[in-house]
C-alpha positions, -999 to +999 in steps of 0.1 A: +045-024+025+012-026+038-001-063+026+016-099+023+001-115-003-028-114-024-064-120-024-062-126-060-056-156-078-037-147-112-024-174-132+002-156-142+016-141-109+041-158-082+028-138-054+012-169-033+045-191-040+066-160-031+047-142-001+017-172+006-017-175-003-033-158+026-038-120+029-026-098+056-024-061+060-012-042+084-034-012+098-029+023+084-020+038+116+008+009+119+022+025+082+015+059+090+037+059+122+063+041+101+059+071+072+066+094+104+096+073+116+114+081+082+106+113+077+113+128+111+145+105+116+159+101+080+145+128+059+128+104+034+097+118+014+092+093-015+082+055-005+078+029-030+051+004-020+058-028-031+024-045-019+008-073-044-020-050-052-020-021-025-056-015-037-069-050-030-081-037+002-100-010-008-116+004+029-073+000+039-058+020+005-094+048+007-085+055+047-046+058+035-050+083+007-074+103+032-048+103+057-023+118+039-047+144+020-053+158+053-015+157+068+005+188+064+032+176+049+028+157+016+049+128+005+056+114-032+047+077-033+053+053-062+038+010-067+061+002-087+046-038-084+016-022-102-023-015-087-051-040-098-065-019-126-105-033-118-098-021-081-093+014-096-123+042-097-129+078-096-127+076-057-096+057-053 
């Protein structure tokens, strides 16, 4: 997980009863050196993020995807909470 919450304000959608109505992230070196922790210590190479809407901070998610295009080793990721579709572009 790298955000609590969402900047978002969905009619629909329990996130700011469930996780609050501010947004927080954590930085991407704080969830790439947890990635590191469970694949060097548990073997794990698929991670389900279950952010709000990873994409809602889009300098965070762009510097994340970069990071792991240029790492040697690749992991499989899934969101399976789903990805803001109007956050999505050909970059991201």
């Amino acid at each position: 997980m790298m955000s609590r919450g969402c900047p978002h304000r969905c009619t629909y959608c329990g996130a700011p009863t469930i996780a609050g109505k501010r947004y927080r992230y954590r930085s991407v070196a704080s969830l790439l050196g947890e990635i590191d922790f469970l694949e060097a210590n548990y073997g794990v190479r698929t991670f389900a993020f279950v952010d709000n809407s990873f994409t809602s901070n889009r300098q965070a998610a762009v510097e994340f995807f970069e990071a792991l295009i240029a790492r040697p080793k690749k992991i499989f990721f899934t969101f399976p909470n789903g990805v803001r579709a109007s956050s999505l572009d050909e970059e991201m």
